[in-house]
PDB file of N, H, CA, C and O in Angstrom:
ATOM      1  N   UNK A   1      64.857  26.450-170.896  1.00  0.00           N
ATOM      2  CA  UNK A   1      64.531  25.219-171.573  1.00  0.00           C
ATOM      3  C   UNK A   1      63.017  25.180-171.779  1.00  0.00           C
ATOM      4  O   UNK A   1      62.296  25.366-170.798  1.00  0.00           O
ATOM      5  N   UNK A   2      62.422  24.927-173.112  1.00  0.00           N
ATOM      6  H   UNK A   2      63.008  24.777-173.909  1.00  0.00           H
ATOM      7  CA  UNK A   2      60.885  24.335-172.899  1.00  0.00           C
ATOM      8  C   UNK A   2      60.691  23.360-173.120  1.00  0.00           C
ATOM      9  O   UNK A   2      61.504  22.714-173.780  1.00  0.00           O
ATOM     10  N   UNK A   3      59.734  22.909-172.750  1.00  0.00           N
ATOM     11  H   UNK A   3      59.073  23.434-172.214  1.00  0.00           H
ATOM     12  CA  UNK A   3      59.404  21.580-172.957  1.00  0.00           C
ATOM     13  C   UNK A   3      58.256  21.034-173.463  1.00  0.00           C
ATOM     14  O   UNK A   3      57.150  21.347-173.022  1.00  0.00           O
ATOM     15  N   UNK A   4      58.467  19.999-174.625  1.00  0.00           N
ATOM     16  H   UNK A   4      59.366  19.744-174.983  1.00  0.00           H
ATOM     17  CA  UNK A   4      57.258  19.578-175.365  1.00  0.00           C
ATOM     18  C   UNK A   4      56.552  18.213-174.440  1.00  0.00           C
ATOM     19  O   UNK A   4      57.117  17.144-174.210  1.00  0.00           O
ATOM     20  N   UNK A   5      55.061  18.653-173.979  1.00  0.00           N
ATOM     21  H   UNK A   5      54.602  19.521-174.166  1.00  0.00           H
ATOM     22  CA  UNK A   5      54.984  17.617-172.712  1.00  0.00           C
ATOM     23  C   UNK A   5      53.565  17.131-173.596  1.00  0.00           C
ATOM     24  O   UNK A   5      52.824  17.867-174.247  1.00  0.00           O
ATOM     25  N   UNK A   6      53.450  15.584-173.380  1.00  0.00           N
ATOM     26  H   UNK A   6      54.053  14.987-172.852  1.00  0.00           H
ATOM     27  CA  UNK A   6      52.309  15.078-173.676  1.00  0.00           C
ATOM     28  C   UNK A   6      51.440  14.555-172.693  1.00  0.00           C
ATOM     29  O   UNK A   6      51.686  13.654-171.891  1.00  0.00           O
ATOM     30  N   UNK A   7      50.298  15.270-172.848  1.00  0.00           N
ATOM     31  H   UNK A   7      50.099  16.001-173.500  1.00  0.00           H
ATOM     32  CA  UNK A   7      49.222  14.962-171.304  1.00  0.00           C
ATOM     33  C   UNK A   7      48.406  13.507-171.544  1.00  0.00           C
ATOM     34  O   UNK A   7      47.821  12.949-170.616  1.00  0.00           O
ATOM     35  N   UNK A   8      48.426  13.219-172.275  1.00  0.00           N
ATOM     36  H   UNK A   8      48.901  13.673-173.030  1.00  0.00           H
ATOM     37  CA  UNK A   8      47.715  11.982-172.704  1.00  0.00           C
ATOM     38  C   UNK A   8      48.596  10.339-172.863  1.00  0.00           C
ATOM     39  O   UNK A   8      47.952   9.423-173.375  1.00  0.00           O
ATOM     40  N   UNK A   9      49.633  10.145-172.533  1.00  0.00           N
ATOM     41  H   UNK A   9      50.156  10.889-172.117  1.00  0.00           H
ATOM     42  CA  UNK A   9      50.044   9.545-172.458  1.00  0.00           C
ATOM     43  C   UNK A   9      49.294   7.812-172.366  1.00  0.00           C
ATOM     44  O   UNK A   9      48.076   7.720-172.215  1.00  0.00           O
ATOM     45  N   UNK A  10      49.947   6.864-172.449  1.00  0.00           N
ATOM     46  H   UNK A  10      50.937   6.939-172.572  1.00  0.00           H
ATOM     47  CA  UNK A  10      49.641   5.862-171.904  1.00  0.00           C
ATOM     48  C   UNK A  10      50.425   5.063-170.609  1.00  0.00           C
ATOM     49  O   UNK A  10      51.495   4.665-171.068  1.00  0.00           O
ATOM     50  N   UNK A  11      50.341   4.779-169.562  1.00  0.00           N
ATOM     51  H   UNK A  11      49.472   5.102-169.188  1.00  0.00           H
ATOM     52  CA  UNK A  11      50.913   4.393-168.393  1.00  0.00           C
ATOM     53  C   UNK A  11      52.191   3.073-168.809  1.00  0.00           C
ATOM     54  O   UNK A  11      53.317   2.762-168.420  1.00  0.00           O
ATOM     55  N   UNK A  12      51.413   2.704-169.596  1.00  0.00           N
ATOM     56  H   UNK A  12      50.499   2.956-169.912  1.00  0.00           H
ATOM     57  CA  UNK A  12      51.945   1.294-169.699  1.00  0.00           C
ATOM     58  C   UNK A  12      52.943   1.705-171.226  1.00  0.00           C
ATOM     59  O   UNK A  12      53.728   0.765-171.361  1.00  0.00           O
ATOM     60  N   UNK A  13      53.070   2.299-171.877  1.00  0.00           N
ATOM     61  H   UNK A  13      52.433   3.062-171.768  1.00  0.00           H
ATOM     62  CA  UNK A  13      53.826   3.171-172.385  1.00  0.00           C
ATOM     63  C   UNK A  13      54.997   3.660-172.663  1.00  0.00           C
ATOM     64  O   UNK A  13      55.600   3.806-173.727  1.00  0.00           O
ATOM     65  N   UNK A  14      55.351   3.993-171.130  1.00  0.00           N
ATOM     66  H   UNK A  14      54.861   3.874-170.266  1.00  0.00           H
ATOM     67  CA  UNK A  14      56.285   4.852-170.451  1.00  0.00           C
ATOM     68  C   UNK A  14      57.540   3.377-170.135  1.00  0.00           C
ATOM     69  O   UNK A  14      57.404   2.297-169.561  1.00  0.00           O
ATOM     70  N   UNK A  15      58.800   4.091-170.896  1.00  0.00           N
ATOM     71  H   UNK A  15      58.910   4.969-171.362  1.00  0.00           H
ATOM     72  CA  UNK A  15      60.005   3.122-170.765  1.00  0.00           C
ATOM     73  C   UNK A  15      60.409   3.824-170.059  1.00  0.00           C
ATOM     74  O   UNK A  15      59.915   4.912-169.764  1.00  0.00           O
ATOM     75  N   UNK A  16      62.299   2.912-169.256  1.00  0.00           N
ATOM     76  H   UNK A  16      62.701   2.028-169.495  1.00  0.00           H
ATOM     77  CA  UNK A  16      63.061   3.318-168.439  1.00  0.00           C
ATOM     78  C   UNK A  16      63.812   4.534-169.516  1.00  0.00           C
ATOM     79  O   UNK A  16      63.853   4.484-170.745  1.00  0.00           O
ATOM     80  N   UNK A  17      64.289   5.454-168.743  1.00  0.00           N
ATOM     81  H   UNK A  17      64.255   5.496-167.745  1.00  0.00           H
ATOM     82  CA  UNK A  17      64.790   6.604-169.861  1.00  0.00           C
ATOM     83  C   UNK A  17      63.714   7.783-170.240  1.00  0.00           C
ATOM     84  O   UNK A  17      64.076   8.831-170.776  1.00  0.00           O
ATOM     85  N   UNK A  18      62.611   7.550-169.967  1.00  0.00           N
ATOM     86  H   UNK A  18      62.317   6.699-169.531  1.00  0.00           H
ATOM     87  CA  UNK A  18      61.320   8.736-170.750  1.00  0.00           C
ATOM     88  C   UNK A  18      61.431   9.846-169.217  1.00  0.00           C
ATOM     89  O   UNK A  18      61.388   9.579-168.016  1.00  0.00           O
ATOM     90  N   UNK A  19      61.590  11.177-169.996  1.00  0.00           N
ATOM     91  H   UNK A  19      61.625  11.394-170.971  1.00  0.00           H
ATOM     92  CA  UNK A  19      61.300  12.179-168.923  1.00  0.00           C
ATOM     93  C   UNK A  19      59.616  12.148-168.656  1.00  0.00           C
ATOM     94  O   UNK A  19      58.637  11.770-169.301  1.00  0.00           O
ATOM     95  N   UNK A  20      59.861  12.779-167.309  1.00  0.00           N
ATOM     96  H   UNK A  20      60.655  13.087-166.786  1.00  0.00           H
ATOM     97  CA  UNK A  20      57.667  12.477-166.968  1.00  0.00           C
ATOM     98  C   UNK A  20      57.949  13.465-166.174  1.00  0.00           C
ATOM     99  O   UNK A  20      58.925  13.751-165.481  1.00  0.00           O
ATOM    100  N   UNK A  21      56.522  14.136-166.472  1.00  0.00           N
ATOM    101  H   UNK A  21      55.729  13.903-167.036  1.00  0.00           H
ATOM    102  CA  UNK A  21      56.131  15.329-165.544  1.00  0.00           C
ATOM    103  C   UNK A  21      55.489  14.662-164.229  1.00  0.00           C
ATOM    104  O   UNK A  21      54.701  13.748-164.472  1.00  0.00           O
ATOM    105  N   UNK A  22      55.744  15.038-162.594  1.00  0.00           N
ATOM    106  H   UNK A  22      56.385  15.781-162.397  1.00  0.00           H
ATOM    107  CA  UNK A  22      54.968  14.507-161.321  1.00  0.00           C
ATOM    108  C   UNK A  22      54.717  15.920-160.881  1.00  0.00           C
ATOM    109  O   UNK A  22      55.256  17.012-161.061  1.00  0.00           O
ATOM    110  N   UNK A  23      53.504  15.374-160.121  1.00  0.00           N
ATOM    111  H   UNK A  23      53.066  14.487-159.975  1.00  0.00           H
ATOM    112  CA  UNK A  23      52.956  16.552-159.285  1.00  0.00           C
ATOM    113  C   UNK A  23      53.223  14.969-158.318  1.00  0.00           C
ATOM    114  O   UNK A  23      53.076  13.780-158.599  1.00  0.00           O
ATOM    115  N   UNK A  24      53.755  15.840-156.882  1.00  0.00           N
ATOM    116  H   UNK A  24      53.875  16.806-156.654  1.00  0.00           H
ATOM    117  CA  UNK A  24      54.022  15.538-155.899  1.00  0.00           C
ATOM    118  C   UNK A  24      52.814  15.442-154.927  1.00  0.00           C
ATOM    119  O   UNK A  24      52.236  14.397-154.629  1.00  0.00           O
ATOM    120  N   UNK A  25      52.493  16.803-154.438  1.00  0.00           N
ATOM    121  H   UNK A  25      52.963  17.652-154.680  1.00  0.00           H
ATOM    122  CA  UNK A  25      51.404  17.170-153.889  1.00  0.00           C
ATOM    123  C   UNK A  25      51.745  18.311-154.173  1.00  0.00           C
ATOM    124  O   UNK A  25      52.765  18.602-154.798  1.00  0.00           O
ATOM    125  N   UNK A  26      50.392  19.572-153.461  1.00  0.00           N
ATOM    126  H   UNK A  26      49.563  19.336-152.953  1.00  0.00           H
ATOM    127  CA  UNK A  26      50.605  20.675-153.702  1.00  0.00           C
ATOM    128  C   UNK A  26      51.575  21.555-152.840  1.00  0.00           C
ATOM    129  O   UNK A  26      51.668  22.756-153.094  1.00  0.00           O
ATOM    130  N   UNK A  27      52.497  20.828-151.550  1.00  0.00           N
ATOM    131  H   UNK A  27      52.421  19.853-151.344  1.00  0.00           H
ATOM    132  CA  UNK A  27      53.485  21.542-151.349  1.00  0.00           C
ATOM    133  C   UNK A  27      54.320  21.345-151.533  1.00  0.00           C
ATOM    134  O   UNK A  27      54.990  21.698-150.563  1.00  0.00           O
ATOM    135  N   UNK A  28      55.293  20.670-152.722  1.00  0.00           N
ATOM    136  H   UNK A  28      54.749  20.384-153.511  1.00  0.00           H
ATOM    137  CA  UNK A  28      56.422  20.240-153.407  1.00  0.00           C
ATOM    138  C   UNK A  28      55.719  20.872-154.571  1.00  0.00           C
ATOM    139  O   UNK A  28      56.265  21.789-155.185  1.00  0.00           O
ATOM    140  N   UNK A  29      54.784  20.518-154.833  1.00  0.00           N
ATOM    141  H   UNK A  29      54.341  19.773-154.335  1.00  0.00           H
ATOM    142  CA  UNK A  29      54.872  21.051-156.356  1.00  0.00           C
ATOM    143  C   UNK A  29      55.133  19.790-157.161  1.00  0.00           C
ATOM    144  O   UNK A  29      55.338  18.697-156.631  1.00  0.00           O
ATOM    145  N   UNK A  30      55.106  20.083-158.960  1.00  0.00           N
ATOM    146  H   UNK A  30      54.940  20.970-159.390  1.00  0.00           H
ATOM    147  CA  UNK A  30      55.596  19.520-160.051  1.00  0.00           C
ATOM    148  C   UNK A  30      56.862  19.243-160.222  1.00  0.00           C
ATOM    149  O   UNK A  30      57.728  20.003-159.790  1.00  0.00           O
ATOM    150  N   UNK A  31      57.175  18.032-160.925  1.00  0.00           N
ATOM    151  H   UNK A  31      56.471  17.414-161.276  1.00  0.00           H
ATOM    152  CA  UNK A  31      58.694  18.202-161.008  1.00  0.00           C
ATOM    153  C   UNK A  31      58.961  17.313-162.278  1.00  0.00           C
ATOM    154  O   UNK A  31      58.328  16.354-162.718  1.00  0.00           O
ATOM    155  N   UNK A  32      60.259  18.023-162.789  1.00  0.00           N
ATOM    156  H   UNK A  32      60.774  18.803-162.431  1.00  0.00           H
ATOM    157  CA  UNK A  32      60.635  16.884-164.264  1.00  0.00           C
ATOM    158  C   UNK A  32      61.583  15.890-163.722  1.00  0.00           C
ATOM    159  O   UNK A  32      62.609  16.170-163.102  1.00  0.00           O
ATOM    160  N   UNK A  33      61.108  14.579-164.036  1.00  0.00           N
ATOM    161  H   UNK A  33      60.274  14.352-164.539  1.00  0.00           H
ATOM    162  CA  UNK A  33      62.368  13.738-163.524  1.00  0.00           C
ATOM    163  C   UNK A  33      62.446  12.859-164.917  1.00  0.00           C
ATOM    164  O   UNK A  33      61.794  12.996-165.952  1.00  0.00           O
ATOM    165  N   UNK A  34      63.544  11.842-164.556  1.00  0.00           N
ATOM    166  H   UNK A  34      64.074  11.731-163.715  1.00  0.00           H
ATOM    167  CA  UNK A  34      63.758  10.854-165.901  1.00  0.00           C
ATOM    168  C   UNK A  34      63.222   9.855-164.938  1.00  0.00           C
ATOM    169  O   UNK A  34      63.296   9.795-163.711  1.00  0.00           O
ATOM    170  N   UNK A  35      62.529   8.903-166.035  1.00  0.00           N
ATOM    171  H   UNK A  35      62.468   8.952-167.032  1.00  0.00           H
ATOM    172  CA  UNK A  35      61.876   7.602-165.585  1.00  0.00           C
ATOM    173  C   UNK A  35      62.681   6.445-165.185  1.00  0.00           C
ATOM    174  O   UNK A  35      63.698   6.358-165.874  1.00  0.00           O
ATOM    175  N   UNK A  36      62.556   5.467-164.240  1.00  0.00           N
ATOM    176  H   UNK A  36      61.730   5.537-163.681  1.00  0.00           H
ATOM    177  CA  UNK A  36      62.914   4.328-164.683  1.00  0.00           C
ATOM    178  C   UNK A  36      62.034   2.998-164.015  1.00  0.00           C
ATOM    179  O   UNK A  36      61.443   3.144-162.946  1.00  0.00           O
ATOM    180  N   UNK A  37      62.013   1.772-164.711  1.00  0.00           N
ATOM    181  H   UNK A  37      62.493   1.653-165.580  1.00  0.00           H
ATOM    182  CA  UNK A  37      60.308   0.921-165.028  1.00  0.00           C
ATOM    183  C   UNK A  37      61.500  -0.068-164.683  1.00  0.00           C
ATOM    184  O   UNK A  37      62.433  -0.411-165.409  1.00  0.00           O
ATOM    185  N   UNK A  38      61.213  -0.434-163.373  1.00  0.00           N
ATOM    186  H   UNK A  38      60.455  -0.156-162.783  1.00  0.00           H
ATOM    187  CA  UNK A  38      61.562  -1.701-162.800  1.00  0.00           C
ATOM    188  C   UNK A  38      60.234  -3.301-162.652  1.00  0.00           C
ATOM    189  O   UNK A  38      59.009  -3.182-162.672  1.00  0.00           O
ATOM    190  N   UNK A  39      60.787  -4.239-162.557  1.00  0.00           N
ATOM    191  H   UNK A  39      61.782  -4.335-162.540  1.00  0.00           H
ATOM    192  CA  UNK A  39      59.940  -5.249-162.610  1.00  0.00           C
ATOM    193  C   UNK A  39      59.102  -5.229-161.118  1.00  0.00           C
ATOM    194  O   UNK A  39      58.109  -5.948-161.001  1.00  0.00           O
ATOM    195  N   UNK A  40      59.506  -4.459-160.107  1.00  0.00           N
ATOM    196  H   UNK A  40      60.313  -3.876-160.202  1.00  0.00           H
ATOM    197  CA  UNK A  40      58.652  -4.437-158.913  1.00  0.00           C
ATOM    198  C   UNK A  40      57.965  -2.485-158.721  1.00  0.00           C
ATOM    199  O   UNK A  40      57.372  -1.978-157.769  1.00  0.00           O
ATOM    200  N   UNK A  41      58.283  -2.022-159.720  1.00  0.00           N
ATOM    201  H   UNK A  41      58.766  -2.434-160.493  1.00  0.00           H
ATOM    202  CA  UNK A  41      57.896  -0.813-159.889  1.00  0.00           C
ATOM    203  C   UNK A  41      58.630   0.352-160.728  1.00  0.00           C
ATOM    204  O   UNK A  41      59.502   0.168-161.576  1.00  0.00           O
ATOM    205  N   UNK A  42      58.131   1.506-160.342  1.00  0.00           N
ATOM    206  H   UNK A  42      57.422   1.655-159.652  1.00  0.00           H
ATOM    207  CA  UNK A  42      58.742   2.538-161.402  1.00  0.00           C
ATOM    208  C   UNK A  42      59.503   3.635-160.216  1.00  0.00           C
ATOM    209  O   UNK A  42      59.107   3.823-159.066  1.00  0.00           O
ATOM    210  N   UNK A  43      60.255   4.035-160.638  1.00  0.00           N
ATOM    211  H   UNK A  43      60.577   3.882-161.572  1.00  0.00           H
ATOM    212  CA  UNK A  43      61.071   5.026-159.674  1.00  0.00           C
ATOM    213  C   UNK A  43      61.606   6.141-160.148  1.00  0.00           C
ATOM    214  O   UNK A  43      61.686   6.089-161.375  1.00  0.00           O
ATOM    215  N   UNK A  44      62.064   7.271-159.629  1.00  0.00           N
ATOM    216  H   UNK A  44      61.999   7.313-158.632  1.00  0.00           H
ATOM    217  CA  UNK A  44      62.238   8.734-160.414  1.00  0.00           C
ATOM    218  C   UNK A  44      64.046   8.815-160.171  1.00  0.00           C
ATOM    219  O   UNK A  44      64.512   8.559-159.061  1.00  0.00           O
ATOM    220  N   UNK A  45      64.950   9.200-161.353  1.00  0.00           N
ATOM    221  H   UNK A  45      64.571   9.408-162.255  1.00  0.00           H
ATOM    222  CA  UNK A  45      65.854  10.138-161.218  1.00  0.00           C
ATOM    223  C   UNK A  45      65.693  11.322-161.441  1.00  0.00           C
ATOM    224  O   UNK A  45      65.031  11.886-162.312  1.00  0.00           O
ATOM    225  N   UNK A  46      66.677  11.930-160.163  1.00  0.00           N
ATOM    226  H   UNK A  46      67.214  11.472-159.455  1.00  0.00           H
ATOM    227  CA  UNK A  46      66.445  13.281-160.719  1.00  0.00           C
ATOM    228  C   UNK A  46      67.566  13.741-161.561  1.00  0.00           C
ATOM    229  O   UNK A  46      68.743  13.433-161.376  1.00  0.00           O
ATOM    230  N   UNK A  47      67.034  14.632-162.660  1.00  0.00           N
ATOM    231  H   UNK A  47      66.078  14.883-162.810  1.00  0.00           H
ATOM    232  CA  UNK A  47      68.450  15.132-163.695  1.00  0.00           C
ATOM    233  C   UNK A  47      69.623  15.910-163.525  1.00  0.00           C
ATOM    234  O   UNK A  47      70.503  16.168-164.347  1.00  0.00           O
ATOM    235  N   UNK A  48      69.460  16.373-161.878  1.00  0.00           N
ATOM    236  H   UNK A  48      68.746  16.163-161.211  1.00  0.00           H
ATOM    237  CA  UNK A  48      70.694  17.551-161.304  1.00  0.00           C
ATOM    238  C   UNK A  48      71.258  16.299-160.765  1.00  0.00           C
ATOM    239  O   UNK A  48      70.528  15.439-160.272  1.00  0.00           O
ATOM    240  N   UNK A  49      72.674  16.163-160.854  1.00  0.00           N
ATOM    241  H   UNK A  49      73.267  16.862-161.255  1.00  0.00           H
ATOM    242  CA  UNK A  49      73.687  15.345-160.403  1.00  0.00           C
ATOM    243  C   UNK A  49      73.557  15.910-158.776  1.00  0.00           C
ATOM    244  O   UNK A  49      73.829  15.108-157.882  1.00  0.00           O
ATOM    245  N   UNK A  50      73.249  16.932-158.518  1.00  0.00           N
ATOM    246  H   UNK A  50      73.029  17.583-159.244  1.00  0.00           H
ATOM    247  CA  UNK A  50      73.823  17.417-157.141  1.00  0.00           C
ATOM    248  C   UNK A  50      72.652  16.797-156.359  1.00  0.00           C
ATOM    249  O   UNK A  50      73.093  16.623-155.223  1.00  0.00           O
ATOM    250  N   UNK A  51      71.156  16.306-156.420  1.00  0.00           N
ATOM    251  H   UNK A  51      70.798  16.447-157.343  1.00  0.00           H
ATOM    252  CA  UNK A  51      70.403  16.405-155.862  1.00  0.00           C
ATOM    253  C   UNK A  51      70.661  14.989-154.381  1.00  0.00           C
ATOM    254  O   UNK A  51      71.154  13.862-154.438  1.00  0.00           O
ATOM    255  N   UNK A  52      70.345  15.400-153.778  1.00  0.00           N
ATOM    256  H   UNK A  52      69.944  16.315-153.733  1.00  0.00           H
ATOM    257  CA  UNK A  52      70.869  14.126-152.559  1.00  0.00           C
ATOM    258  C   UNK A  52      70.106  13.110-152.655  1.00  0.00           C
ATOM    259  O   UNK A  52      70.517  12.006-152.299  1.00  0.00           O
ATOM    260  N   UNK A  53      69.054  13.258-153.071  1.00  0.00           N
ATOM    261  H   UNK A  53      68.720  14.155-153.360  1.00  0.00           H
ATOM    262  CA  UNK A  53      68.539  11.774-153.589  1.00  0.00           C
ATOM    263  C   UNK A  53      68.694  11.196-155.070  1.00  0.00           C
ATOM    264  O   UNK A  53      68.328  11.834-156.057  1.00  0.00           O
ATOM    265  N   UNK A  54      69.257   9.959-155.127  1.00  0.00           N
ATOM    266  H   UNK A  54      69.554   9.441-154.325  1.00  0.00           H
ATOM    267  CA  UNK A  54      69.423   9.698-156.482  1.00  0.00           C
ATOM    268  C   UNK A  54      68.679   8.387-157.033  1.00  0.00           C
ATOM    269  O   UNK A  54      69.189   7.654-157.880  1.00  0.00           O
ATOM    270  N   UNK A  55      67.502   8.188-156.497  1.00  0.00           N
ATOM    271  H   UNK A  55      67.088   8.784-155.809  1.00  0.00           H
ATOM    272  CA  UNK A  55      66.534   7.458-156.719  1.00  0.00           C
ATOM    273  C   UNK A  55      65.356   7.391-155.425  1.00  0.00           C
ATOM    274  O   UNK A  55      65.371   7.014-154.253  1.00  0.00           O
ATOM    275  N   UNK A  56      64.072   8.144-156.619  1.00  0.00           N
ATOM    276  H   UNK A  56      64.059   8.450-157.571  1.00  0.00           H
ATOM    277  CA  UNK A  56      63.148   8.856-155.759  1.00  0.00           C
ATOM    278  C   UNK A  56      62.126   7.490-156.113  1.00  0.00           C
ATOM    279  O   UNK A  56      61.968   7.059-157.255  1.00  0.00           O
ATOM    280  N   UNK A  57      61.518   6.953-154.959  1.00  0.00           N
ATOM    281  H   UNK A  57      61.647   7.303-154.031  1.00  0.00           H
ATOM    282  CA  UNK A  57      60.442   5.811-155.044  1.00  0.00           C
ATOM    283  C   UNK A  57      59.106   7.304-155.702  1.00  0.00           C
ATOM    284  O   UNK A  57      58.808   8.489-155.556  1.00  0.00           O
ATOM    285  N   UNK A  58      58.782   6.145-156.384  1.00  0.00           N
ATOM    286  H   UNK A  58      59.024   5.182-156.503  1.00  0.00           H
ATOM    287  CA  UNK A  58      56.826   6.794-157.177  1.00  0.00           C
ATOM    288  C   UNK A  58      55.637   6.047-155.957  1.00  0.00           C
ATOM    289  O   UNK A  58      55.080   4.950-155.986  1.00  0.00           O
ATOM    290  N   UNK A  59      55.563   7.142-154.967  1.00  0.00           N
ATOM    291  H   UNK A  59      56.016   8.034-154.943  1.00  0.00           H
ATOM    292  CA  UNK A  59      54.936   7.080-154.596  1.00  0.00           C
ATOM    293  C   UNK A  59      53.176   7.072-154.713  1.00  0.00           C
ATOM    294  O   UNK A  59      52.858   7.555-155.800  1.00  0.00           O
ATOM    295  N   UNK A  60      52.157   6.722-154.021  1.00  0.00           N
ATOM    296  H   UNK A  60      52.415   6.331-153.138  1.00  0.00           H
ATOM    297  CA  UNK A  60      50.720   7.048-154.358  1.00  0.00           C
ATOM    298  C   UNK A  60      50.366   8.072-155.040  1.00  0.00           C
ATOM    299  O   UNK A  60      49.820   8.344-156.110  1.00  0.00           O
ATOM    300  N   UNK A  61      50.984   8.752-153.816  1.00  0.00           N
ATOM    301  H   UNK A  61      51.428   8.531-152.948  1.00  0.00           H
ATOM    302  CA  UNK A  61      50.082  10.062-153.811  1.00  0.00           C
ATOM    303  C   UNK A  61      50.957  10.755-155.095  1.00  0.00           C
ATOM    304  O   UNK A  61      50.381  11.835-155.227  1.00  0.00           O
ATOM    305  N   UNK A  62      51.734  10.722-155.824  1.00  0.00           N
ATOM    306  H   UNK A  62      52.202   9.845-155.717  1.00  0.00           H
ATOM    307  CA  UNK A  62      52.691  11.134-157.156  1.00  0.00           C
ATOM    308  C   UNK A  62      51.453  10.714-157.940  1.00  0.00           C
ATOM    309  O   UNK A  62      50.728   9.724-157.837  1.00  0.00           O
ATOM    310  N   UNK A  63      51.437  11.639-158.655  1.00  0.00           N
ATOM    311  H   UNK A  63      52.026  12.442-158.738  1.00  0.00           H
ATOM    312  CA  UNK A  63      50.978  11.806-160.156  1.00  0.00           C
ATOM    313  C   UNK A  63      51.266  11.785-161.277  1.00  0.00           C
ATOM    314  O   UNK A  63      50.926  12.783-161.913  1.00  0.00           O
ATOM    315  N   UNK A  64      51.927  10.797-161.953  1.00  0.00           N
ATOM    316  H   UNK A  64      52.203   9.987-161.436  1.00  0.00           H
ATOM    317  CA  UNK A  64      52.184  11.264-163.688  1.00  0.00           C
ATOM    318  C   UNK A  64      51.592  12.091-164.538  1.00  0.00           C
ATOM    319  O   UNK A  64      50.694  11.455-165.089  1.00  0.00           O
ATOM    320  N   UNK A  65      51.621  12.915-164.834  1.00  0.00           N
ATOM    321  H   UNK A  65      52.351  13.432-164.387  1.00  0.00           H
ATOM    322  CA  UNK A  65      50.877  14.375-165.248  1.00  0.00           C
ATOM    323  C   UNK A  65      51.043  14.136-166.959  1.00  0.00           C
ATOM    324  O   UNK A  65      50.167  14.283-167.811  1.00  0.00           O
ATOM    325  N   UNK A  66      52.354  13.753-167.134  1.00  0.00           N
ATOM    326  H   UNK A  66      53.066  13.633-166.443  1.00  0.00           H
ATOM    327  CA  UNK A  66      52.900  14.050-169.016  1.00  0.00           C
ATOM    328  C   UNK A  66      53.875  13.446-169.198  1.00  0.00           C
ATOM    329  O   UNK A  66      54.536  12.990-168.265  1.00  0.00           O
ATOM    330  N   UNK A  67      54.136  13.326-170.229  1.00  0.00           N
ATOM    331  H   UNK A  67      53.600  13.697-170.987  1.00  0.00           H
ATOM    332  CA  UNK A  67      55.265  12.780-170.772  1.00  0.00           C
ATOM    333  C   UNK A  67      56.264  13.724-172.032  1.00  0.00           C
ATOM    334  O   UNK A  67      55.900  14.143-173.131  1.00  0.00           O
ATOM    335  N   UNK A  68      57.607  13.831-171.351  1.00  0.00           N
ATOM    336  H   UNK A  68      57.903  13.491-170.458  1.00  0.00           H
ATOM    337  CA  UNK A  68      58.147  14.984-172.748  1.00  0.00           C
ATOM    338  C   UNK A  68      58.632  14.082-173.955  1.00  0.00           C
ATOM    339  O   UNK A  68      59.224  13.005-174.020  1.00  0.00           O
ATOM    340  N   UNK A  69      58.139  14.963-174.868  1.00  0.00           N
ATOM    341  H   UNK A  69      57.658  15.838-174.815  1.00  0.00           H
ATOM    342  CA  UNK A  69      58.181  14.247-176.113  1.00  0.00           C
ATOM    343  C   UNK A  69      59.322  15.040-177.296  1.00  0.00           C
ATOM    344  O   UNK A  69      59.509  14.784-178.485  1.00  0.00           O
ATOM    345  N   UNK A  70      59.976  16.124-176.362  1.00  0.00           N
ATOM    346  H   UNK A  70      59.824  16.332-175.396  1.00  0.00           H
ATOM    347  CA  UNK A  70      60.681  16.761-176.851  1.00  0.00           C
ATOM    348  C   UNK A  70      61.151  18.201-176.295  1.00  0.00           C
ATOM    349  O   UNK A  70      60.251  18.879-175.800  1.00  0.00           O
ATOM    350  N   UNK A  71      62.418  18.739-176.316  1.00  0.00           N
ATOM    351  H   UNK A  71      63.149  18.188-176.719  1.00  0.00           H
ATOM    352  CA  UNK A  71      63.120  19.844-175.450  1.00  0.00           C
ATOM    353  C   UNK A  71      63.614  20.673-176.468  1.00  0.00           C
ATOM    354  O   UNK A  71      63.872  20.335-177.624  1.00  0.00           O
ATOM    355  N   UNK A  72      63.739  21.894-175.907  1.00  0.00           N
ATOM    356  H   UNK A  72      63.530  22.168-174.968  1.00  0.00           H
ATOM    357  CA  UNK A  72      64.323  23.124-177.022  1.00  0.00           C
ATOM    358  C   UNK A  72      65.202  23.320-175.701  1.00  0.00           C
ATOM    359  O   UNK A  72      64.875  23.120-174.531  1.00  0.00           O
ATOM    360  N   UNK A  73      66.398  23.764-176.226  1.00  0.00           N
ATOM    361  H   UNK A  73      66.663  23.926-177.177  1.00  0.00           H
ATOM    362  CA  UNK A  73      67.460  24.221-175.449  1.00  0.00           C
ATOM    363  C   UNK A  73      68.408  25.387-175.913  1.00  0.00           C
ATOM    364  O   UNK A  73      69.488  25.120-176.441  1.00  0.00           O
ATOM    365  N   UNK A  74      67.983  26.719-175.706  1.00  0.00           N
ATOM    366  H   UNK A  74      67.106  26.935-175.277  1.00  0.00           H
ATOM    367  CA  UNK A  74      68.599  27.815-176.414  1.00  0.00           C
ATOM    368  C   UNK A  74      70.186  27.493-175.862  1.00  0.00           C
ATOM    369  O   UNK A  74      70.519  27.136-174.732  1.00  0.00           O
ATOM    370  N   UNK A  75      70.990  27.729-176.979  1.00  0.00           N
ATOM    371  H   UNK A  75      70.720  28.019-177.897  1.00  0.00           H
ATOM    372  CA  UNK A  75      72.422  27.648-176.220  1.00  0.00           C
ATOM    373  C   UNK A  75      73.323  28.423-176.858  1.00  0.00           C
ATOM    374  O   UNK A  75      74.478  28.500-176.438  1.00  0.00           O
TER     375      UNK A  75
END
């Protein structure tokens, strides 16, 4: 899959539904999640059904890095 990611984004921007690039820290690493923009904050799904968490709090130390603005999917 690639991904068309926009680094410039605006914070305030970003709807429930928009994929966003996080850097975690540097021992997790980056990760693509789908957004979602609650009235007491913003919180991460992740897109693998299997993952054991199915709503990741946006923590501090999380980074919004980008925003995808579009996916190629060879199939």
């Amino acid at each position: 899959m690639l991904k068309y990611v926009n680094p410039d984004f605006q914070i305030s921007d970003l709807k429930t539904g928009d994929l966003v690039i996080v850097v975690y820290d540097a021992k997790i690493g980056t990760t693509l999640k789908k957004l979602n923009v609650v009235s007491n904050g913003m919180f991460l799904e992740p897109l693998n059904p299997k993952w054991h968490e199915k709503i990741i709090e946006l923590r501090k130390e999380c980074k919004l890095t980008g925003k995808v603005v579009g996916l190629y999917l060879d199939i």
